[in-house]
C-alpha positions, 0 to 999 in steps of 0.5 A: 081448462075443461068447458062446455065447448070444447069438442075434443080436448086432450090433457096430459100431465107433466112432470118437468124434472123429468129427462124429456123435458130437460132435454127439450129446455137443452135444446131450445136453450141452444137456439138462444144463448141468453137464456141462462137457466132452463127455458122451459123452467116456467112450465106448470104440471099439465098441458092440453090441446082442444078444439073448439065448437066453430062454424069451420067444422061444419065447412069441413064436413061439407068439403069434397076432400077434407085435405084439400080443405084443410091445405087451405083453411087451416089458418081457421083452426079453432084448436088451442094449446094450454100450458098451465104457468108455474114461473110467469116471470120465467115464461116472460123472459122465454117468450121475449126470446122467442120473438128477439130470435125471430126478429134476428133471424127474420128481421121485420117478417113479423108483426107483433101486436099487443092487444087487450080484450076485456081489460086482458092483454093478449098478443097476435103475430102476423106475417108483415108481408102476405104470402105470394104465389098461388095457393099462398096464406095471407090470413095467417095469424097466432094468438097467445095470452099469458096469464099468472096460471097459463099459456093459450096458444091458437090460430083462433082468436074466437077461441083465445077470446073464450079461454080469456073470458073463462079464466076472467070467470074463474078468478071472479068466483075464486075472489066472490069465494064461491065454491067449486062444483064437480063438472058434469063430465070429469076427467077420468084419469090423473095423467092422461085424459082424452074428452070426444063429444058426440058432435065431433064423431062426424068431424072425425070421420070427415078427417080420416074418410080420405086416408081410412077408406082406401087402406079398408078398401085395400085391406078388403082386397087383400083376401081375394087371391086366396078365396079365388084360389079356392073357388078355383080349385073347389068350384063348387063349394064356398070359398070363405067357408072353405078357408074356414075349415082348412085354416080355423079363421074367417075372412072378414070384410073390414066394411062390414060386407060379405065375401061373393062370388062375380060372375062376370069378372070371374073373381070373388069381391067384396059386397061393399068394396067390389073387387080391384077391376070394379071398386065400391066406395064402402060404407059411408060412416067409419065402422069403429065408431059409426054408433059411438056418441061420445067418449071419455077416456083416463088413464093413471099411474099408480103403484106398480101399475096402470088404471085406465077408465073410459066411458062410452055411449052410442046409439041404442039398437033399434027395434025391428019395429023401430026399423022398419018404421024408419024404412 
């Protein structure tokens, strides 16, 4: 289901003969007794998670630490699960299962509700009693829809609302015979796919500021005993070129700083990351991927090997000129 909108999109081959997938038919059969022949037999050849353009990223992005964030707004999760549908009376029966289980094992702590939007049915599941406590979730609520080609499941029903519209789209122009177009942006690979937008980059930084600065911090960290111990022993030379000539390697700071000498510590540290007794934030964007844009990735597997493409575009340098005008 590739679109516009999606910010980040993940699609994956599958085959459904294969042993995993065998495997976790095995066991979701065990739950339920009923079902006689494979519960996933109705699974097509691909599935795929997005994320959707929403206002909730630009909360997250504003929010002081995106975890706590996240704890408690993660029922506006623009994201969505697609199965593409190979058997819709198969997944029929597995999905009126899944509910006849969680109505056995759970009685009356759901509520299944079938609603239909632009002429589409599509369902909402929601907790028939609200969550108690302090930090509880009382807006919690999954969507799916089920169409003769796919399987949408979300937390969003803005976003199960658009894949309708798309799928409504697609039918309308198959049925007008219009022609197929090559999107802008292709998938690059036949078994994995990967699709970042340049406006998701930010919302990815957001996401990993919190556990990516302090490991960087750490791992910058790591190599002060060891210049120490040389600046103790040579005070009168530099430690990291010295560490250089004796081990062939440069230490490098993970923050993109340099390796100092200070004085009134009497250590080395780092000039983004201070030293444990004087810590420094580090830089503000993610080094990896502070000038990537945007990133399309594919992977396919071939006889007797791999092919693997990926289209990156960043930011251009710029000019001295171009700098200082911006200073």
């Amino acid at each position: 289901d590739p679109h516009p909108e999606a910010l980040l999109h993940l699609a994956l081959a599958i085959n459904p003969q294969s042993q995993p997938i065998k495997e976790s038919g095995n066991i979701l059969g065990g739950f339920s007794p009923s079902l006689k022949v494979n519960p996933l037999g109705w699974l097509g050849q691909c599935a795929a998670i997005y994320a959707d353009q929403d206002p909730f990223w630009a909360d997250l992005a504003k929010a002081a630490k995106s975890s706590d964030f996240l704890e408690k707004n993660y029922p506006r999760l623009p994201l969505a699960l697609y199965c593409e549908v190979k058997n819709p009376l198969g997944l029929t029966a597995f999905l009126t299962t899944v509910r006849a289980f969680a109505e056995q094992s759970a009685p009356h702590m759901t509520t299944w509700e079938s609603l239909e939007y632009n002429g589409q049915a599509f369902v909402k599941v929601t907790a028939s009693q609200p969550s108690e406590g302090e930090g509880g979730v009382t807006n919690l609520s999954i969507y799916y829809a089920v169409t003769p080609n796919s399987l949408v499941l979300t937390l969003s029903e803005p976003v199960l609302k658009r894949a309708l519209d798309r799928q409504h789209a697609q039918l309308a122009a198959k049925q007008a015979g219009s022609s197929n177009t090559v999107p802008a942006n292709p998938w690059l690979g036949t078994n994995l796919c990967l699709r970042v937008d340049q406006t998701f980059v930010p919302i990815l930084e957001s996401l990993f500021r919190d556990e990516f600065r302090p490991a960087q911090q750490r791992l910058a960290w790591s190599n002060l005993p060891i210049l120490n111990e040389w600046k103790r022993r040579y005070p009168g030379q530099d430690p990291v070129k010295l560490h250089g000539q004796f081990w062939h390697t440069t230490l490098v700071c993970p923050g993109g700083g340099r390796y100092v000498w200070n004085e009134q510590w009497q250590t080395m540290e780092s000039t983004v990351y201070g030293h444990p007794a004087q810590p420094k934030p580090g830089p503000e964007n993610i080094l990896p991927v502070a000038n990537i844009t945007s990133a399309n990735l594919g992977l396919s597997f071939e006889n007797q090997g791999i092919s693997a493409k990926a289209v990156l575009e960043r930011t251009a340098a710029k000019s001295p000129k171009g700098a200082a005008q911006e200073k």
